[in-house]
ZATILUM-633864 format. One line per field, with one value per atom (N, C-alpha, C): atom name; x, y, z; residue number from 0. Coordinates in steps of 0.05 Angstrom, whole numbers. Atoms other than C-alpha are relative to their C-alpha. Example, Ala and Ser with C-alpha at 12.3 -4.5 7.8 and 13.67 -1.06 7.14 Angstrom:
<sites>
atome N,CA,C,N,CA,C
xx 18,246,18,-16,273,-15
yy -24,-90,24,-24,-21,22
zz 0,156,0,-1,143,14
num 0,0,0,1,1,1
</sites>
This chain:
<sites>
atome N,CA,C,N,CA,C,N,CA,C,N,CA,C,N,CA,C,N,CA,C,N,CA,C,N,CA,C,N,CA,C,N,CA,C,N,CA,C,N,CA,C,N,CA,C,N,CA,C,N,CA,C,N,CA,C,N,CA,C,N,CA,C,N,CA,C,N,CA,C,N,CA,C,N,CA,C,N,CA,C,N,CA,C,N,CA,C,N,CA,C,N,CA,C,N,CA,C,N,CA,C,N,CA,C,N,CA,C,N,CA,C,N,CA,C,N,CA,C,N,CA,C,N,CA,C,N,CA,C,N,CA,C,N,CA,C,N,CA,C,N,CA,C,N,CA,C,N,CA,C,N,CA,C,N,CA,C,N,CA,C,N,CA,C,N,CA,C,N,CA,C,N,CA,C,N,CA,C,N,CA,C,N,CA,C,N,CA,C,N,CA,C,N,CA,C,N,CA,C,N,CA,C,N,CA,C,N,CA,C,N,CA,C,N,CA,C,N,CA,C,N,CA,C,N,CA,C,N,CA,C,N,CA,C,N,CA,C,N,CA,C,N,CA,C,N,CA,C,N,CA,C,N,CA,C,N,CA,C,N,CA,C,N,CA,C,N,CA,C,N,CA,C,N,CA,C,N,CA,C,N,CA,C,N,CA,C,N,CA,C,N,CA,C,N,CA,C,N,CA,C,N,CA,C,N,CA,C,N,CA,C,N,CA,C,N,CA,C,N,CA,C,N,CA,C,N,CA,C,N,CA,C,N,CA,C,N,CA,C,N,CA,C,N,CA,C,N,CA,C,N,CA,C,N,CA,C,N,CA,C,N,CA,C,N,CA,C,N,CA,C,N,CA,C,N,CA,C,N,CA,C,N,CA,C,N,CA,C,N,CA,C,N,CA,C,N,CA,C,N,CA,C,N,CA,C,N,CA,C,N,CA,C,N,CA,C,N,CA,C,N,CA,C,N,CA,C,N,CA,C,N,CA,C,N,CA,C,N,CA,C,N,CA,C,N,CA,C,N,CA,C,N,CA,C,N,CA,C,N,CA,C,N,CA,C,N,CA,C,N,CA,C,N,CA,C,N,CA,C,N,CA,C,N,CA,C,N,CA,C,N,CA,C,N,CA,C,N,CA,C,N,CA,C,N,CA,C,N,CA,C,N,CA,C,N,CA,C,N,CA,C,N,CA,C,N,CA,C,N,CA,C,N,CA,C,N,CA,C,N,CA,C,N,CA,C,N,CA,C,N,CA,C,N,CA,C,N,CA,C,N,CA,C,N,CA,C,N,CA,C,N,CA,C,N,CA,C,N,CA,C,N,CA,C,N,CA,C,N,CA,C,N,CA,C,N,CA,C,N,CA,C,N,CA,C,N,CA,C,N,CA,C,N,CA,C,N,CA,C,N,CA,C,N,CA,C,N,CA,C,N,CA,C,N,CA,C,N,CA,C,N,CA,C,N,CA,C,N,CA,C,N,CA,C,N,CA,C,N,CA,C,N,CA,C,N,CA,C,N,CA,C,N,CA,C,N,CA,C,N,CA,C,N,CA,C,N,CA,C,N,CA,C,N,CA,C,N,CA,C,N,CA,C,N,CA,C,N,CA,C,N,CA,C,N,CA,C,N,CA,C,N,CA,C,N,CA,C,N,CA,C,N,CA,C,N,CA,C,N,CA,C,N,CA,C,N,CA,C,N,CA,C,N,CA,C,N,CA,C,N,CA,C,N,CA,C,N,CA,C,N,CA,C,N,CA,C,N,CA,C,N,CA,C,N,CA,C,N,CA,C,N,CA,C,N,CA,C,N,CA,C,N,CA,C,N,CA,C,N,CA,C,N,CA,C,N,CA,C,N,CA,C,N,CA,C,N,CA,C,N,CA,C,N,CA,C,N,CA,C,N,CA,C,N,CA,C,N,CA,C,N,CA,C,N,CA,C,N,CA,C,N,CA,C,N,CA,C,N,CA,C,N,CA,C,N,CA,C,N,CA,C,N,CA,C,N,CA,C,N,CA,C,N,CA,C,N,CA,C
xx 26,613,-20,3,592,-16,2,582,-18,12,549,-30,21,489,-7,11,480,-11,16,465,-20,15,424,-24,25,380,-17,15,366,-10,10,356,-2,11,352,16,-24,418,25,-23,486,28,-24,561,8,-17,619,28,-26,689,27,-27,756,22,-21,816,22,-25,891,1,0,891,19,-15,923,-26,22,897,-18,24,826,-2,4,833,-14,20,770,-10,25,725,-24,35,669,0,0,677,-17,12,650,-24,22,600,-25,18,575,-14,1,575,-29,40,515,-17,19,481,-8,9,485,-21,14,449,-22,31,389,3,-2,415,19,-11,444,31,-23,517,19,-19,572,31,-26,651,13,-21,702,23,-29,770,11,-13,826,35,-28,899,25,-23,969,-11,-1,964,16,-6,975,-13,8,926,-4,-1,929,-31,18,873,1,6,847,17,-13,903,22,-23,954,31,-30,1038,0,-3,1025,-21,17,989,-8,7,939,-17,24,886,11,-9,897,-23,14,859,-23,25,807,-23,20,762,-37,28,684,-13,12,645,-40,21,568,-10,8,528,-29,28,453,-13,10,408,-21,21,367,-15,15,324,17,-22,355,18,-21,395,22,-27,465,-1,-2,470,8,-14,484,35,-31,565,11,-26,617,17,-29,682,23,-13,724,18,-6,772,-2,6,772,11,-13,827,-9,10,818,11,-7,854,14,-16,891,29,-42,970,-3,-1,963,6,-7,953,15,-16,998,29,-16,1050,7,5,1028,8,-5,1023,28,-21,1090,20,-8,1112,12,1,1095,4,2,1112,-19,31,1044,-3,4,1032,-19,20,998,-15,24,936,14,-10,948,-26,26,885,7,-9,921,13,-24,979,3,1,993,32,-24,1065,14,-7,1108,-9,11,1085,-23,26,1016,-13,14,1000,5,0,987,16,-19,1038,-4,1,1044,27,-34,1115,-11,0,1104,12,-21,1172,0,4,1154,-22,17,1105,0,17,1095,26,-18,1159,-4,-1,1151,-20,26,1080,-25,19,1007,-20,22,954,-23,17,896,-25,22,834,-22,22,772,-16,16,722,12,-16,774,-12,6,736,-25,25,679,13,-8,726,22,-10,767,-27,19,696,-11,9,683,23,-22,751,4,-1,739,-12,16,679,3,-18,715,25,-23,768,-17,10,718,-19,18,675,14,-22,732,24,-26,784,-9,20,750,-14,20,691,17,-13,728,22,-28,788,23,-18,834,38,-16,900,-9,12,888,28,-12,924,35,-32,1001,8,-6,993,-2,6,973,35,-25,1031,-2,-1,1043,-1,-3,1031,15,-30,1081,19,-24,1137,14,1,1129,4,-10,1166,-30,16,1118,-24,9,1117,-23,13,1081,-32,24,1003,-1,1,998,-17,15,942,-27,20,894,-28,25,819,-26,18,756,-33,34,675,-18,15,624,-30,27,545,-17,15,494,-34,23,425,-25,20,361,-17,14,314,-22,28,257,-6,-1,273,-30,-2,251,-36,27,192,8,11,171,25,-22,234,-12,22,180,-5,14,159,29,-30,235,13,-16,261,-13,16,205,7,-4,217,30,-34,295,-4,0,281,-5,5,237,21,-21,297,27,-14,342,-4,5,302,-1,6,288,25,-22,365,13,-1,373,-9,9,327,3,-4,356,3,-13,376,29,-24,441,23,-12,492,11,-7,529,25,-25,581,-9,4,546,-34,28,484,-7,5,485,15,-8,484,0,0,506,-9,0,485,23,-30,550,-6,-9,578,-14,8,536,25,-18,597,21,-12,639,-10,12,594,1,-10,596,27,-23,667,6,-4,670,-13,1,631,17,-20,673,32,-31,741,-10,-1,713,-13,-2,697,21,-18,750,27,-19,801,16,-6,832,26,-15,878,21,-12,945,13,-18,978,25,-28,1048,23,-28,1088,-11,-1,1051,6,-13,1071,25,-32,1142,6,6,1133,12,-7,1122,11,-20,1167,26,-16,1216,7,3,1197,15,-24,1249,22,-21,1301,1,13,1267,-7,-3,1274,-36,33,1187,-1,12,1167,-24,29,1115,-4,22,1064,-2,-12,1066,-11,14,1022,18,-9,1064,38,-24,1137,1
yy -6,1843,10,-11,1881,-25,29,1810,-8,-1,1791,3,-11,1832,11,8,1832,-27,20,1768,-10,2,1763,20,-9,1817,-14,17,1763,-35,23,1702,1,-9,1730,-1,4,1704,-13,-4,1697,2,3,1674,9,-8,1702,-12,-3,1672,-3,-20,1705,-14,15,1667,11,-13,1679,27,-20,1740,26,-10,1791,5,-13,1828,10,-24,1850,27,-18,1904,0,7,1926,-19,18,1868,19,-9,1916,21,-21,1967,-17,7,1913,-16,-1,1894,26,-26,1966,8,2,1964,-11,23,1907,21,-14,1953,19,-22,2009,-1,3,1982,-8,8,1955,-33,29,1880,0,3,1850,-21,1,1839,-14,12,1792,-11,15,1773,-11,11,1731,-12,1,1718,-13,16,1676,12,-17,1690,-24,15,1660,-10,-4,1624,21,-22,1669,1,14,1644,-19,30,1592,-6,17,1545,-13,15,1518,-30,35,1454,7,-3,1485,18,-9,1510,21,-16,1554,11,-12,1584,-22,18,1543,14,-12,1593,29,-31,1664,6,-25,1723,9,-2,1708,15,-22,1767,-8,10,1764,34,-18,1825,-3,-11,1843,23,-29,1897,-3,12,1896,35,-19,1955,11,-13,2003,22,-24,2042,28,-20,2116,6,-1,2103,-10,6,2086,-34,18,2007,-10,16,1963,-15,14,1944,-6,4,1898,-10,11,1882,-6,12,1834,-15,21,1788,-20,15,1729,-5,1,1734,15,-19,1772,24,-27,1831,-9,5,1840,13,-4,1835,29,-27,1913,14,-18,1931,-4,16,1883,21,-12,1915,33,-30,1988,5,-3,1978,-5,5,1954,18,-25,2006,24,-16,2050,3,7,2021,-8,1,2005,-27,29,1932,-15,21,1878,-15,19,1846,-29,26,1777,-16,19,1753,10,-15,1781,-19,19,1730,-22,14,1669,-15,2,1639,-25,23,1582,-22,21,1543,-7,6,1548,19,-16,1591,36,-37,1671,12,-25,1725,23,-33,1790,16,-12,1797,1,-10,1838,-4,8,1818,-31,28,1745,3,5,1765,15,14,1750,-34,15,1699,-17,25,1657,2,-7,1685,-2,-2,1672,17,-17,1722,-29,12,1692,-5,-3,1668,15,-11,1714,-22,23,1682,-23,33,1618,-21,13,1566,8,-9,1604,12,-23,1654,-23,24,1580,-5,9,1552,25,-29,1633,-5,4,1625,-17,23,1561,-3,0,1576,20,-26,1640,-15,18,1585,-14,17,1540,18,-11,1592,24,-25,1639,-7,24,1577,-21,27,1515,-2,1,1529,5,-12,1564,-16,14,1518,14,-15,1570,-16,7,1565,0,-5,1550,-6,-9,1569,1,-11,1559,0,-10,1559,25,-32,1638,8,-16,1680,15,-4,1727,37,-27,1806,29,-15,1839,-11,1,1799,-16,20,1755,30,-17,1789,14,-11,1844,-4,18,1821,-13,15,1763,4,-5,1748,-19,20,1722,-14,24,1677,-4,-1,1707,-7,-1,1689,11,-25,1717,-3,4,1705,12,-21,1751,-7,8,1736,31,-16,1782,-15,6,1773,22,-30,1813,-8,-4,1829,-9,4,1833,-31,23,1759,-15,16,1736,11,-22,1795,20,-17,1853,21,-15,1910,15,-17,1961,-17,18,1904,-2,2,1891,20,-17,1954,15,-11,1972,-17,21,1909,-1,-12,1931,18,-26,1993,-1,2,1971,-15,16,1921,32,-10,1972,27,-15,2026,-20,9,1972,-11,2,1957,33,-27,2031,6,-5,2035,-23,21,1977,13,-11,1996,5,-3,2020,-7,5,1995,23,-12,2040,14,-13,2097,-13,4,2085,8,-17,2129,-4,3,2102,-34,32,2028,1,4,2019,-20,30,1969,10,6,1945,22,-30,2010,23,-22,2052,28,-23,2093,-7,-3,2083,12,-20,2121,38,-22,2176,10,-10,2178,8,-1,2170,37,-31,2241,19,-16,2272,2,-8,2258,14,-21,2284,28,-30,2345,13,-10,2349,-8,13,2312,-34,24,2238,5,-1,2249,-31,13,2208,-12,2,2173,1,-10,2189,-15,28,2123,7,-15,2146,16,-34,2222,-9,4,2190,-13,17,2138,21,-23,2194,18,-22,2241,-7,10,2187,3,-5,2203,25,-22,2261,-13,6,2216,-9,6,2197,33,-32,2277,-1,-16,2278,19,-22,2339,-5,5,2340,29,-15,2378,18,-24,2443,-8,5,2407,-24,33,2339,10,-9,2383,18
zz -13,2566,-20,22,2501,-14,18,2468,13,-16,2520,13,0,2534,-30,27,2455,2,1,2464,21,-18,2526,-12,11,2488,-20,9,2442,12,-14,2487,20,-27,2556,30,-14,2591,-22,15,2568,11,-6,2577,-25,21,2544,20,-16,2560,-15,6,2550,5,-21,2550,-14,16,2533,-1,0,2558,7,-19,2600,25,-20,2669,-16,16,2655,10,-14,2704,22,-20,2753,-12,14,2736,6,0,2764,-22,17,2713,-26,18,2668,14,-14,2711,-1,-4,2710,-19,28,2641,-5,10,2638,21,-19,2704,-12,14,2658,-20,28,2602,8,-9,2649,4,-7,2658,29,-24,2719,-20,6,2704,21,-24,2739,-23,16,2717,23,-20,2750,-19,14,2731,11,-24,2753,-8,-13,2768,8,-9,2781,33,-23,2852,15,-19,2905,32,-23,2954,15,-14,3011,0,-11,3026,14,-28,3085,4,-5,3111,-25,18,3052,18,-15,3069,-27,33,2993,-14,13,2946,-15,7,2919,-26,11,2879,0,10,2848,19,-15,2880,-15,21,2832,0,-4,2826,-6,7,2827,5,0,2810,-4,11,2799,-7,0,2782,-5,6,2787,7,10,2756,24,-25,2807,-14,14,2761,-9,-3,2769,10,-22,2828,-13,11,2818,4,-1,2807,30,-23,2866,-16,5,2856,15,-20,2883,-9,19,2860,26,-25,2906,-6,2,2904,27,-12,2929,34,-25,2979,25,-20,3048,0,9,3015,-30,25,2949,-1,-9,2946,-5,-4,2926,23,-15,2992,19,-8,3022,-1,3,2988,10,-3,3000,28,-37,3080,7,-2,3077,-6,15,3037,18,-25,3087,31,-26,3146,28,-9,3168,14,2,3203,-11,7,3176,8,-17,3200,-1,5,3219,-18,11,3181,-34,20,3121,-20,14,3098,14,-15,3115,-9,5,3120,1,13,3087,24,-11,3154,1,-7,3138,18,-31,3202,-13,9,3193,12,-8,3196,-8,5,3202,-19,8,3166,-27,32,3100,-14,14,3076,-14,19,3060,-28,23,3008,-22,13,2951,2,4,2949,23,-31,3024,9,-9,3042,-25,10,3009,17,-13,3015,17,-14,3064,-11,20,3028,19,-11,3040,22,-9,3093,8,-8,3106,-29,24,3061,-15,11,3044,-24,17,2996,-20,18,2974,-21,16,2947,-23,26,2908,-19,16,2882,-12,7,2862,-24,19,2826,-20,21,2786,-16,16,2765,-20,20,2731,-19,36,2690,-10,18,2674,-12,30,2650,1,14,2654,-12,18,2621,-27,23,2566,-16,1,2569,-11,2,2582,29,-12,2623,33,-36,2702,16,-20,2762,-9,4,2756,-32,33,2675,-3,0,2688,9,-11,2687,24,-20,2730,-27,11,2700,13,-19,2751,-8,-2,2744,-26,18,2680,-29,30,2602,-3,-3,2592,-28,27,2517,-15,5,2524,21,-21,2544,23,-26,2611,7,-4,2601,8,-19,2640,-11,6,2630,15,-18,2649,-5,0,2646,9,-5,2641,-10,4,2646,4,-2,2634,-7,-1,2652,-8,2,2618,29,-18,2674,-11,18,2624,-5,11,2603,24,-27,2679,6,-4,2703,-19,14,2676,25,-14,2694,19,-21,2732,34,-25,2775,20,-16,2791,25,-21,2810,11,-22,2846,25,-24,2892,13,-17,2894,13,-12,2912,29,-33,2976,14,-27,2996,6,-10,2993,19,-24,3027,31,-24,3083,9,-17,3090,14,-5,3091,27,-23,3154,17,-20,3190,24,-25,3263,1,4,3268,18,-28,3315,8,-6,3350,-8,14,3326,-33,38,3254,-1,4,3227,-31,24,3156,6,6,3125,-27,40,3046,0,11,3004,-16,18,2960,-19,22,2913,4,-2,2947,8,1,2980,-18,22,2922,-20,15,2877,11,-19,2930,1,14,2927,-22,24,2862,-8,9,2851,14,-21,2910,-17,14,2866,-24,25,2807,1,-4,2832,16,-11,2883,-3,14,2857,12,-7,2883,22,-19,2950,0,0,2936,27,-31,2999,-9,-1,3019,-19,22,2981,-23,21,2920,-20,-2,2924,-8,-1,2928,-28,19,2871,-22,21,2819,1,4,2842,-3,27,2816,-18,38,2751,-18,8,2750,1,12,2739,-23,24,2679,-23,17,2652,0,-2,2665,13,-3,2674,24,-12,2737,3,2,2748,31,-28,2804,28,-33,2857,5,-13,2859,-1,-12,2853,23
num 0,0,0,1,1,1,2,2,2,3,3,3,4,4,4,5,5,5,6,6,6,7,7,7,8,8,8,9,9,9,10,10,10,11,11,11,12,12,12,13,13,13,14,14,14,15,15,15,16,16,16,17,17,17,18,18,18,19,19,19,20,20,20,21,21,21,22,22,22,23,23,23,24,24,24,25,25,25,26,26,26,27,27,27,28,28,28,29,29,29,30,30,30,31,31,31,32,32,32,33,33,33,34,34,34,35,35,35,36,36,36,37,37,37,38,38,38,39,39,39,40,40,40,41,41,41,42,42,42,43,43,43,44,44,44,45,45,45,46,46,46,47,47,47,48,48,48,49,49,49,50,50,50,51,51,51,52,52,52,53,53,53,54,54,54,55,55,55,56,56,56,57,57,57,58,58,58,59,59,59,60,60,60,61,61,61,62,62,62,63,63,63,64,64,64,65,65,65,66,66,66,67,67,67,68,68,68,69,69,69,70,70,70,71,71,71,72,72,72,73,73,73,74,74,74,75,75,75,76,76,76,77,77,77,78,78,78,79,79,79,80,80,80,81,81,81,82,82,82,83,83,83,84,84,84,85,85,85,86,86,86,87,87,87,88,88,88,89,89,89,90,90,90,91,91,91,92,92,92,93,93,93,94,94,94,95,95,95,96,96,96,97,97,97,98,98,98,99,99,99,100,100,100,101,101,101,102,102,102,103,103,103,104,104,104,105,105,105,106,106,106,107,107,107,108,108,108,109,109,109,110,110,110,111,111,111,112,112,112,113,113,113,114,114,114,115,115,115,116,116,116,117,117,117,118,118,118,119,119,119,120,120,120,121,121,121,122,122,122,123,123,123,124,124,124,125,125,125,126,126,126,127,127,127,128,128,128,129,129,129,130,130,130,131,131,131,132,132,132,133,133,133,134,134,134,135,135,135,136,136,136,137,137,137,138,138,138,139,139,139,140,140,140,141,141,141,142,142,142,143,143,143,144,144,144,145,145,145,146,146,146,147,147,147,148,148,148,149,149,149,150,150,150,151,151,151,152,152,152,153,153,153,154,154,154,155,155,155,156,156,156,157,157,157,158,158,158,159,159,159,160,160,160,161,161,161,162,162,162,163,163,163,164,164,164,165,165,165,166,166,166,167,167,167,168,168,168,169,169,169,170,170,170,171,171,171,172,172,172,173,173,173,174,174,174,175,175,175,176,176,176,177,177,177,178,178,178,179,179,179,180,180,180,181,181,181,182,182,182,183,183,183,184,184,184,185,185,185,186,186,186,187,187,187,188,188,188,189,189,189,190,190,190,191,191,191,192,192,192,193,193,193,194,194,194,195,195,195,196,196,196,197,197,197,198,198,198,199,199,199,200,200,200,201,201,201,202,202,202,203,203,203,204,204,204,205,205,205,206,206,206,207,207,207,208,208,208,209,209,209,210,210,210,211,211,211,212,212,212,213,213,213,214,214,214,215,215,215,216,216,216,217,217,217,218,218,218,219,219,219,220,220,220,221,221,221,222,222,222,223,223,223,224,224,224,225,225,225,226,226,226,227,227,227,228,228,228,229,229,229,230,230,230,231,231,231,232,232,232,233,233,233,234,234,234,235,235,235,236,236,236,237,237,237,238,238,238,239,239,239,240,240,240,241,241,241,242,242,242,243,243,243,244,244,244,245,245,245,246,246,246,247,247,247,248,248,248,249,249,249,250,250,250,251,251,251,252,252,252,253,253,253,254,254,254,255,255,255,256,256,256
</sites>
């Protein structure tokens, strides 16, 4: 992203793409990156299949991530970091973990049809694509400018960075555009005209049982200062996780023994 918006400061937009890689991580973290610097910032990545598509019995398309980040003067950037699917195997796993049930709009199972059974997945179950085919055609388009363009490895040439020798790189690729503002209008003019959209989503009407409306990363910035002053509240399968780590002779720490 670095590369990136160096070069968008000299020509005014700008691809960079990443191949042969591993996980990139958040993609919005590098999104935030270009928001920080005063450009509007976007990555997308692609991924071992894992997700079905519309009329498929399998995984057809990784959980191919799509972030932006677009600059708001002083305010905290507008951010969103998504994947493509209608959740990410993470929490698949987690709810299961916990004994939690699973949405049926969640997974969908070796017949094609959605289940609620947490135990088929990742091995007999594909996560559900976001949207139905609306979140196929995002995923679609995070495949071709984060390994096609690049001519990196695509879909079942991607390893797998859970379950694949830790060793080796798993393939992953990744594409990151950064746009100057300045290139387009004049930046003043811009985030004056953000500013009024987002005051006037701000004062939309509110439906009922809701007295606030975000735009994207607005309450994630909010959190975000809330843990670093109060600190990050682990859930219970977590707690458990690391208190594993005493069979491993680690030493924890007096709030998590």
């Amino acid at each position: 992203m670095r590369l990136a918006l160096a070069k968008a400061k000299t020509v005014g937009i700008a691809y960079v793409g990443l191949k042969n890689t591993a996980h990139i991580g958040a993609a919005g973290y590098y999104a935030n990156l270009a928001a920080k610097d005063g450009f509007i910032g976007m990555v997308m990545g692609n991924d071992i299949p894992s997700v079905a598509v519309p009329g498929s019995r399998g995984a057809v398309m990784g959980s191919n991530p799509l972030a932006y980040g677009i600059p708001v003067g002083d305010r905290d950037p507008i951010l969103l970091d998504m994947a493509t699917a209608a959740v990410a195997g993470g929490k698949v796993y987690a709810a299961h973990q916990r004994g939690e049930p699973i949405p049926p709009t969640w997974l969908i199972g070796p017949d094609g049809k959605p289940t609620t059974d947490g135990n088929l997945y990742p091995h007999s179950a594909s996560l559900a694509p976001m949207a139905g085919h609306k979140g196929y055609g995002l995923a679609l388009f995070a495949e071709t400018l984060s390994a096609l363009l690049p001519g990196g490895a695509m879909t079942w040439q991607v390893g797998s960075w859970i379950f694949d020798e830790m060793s080796k790189p798993s393939r992953h690729n990744a594409a990151f555009l950064a746009f100057d503002v300045n290139t387009i209008r004049p930046r003043a003019e811009f985030t004056a005209q953000l500013e009024k959209l987002i005051d006037e989503i701000h004062a939309a009407p509110k439906a009922d049982g809701h007295d606030r409306i975000y735009v994207p990363g607005e309450m994630e910035w909010e959190r975000r200062r809330l843990a670093m002053s109060e600190g990050i509240p682990l859930p219970s399968d977590t707690l458990g996780k690391l208190r594993e780590l005493r069979e491993f002779g680690v030493t924890l720490p007096t709030w998590l023994a």
